[in-house]
N, C-alpha and C positions, 0 to 999 in steps of 0.2 A: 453761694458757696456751700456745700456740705460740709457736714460736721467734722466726716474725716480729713476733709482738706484745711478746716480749719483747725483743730488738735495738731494737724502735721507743721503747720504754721510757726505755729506756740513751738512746737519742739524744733525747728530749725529756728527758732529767733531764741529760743534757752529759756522759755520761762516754763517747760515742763518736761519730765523724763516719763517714759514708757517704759514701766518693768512686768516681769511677768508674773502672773497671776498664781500666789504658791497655790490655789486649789481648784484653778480648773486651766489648765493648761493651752487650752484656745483662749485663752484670753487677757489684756495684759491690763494694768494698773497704769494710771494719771497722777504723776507725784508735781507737788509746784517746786522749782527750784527757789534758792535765792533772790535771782535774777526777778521772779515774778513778786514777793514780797510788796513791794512797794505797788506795781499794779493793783493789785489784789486790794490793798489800802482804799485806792482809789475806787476801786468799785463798789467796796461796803461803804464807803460815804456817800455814792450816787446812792445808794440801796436806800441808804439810811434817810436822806433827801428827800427821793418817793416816798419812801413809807410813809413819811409826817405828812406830805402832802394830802394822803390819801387820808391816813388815819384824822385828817384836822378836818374833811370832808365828812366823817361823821359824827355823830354825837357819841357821848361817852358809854351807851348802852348800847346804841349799835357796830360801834368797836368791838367790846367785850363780847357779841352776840359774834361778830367775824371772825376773832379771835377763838371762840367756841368750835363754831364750825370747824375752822382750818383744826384744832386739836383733833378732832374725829374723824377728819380725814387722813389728819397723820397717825393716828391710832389704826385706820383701818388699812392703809396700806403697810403698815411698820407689821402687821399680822400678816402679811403677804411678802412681806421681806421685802419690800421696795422704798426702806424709808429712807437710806445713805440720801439719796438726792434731794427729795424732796424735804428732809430735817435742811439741809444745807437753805433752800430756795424760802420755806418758813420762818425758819429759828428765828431772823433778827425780828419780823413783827409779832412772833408767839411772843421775843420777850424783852418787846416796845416797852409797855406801859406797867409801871411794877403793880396792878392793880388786877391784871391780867398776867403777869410773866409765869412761864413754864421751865420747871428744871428741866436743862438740858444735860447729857452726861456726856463727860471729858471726850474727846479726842474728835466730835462729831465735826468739827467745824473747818 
């Protein structure tokens, strides 16, 4: 299934609106409704789930070494203006471990 067919999905089942883009006009915005709320729930606790799986697969120096990395990579793409998505796909294990955790700022999530 493509993407567009699956976004189309979501918005005939109500868990998402398609508005348009106040600044570039071919293009439209993904808002979650209500309806999705509770979904959404569910999938940051799957997220949440993996992550520990993964992060319990390494030792505590080489978390913080992964943790590193992914920062630099969100640094490098956030300077090319491509970080909406991937700040979303990061953030929860950038700020897994308070030993490692990264401010994140309001509204990214």
């Amino acid at each position: 299934m493509t993407l567009v067919r699956q976004v189309d999905r979501m918005q005939e089942a109500g868990w998402i609106e398609r508005r348009p883009d106040p600044t570039d006009r071919r293009a439209r915005r993904l808002f979650l409704t209500d309806k999705a709320r509770p979904v959404l729930g569910r999938i940051w606790d799957v997220a949440t789930e993996t992550q520990d799986q993964v992060l319990a697969a390494l030792s505590p120096d080489e978390a913080e070494q992964l943790i590193d990395l992914l920062r630099r990579v969100h640094s490098a793409l956030t300077e090319r203006g491509l970080s909406r998505a991937l700040h979303a796909t990061i953030r929860p294990l950038m700020n897994k471990s308070p030993v490692i955790a990264a401010p994140v700022a309001e509204g990214t999530r």
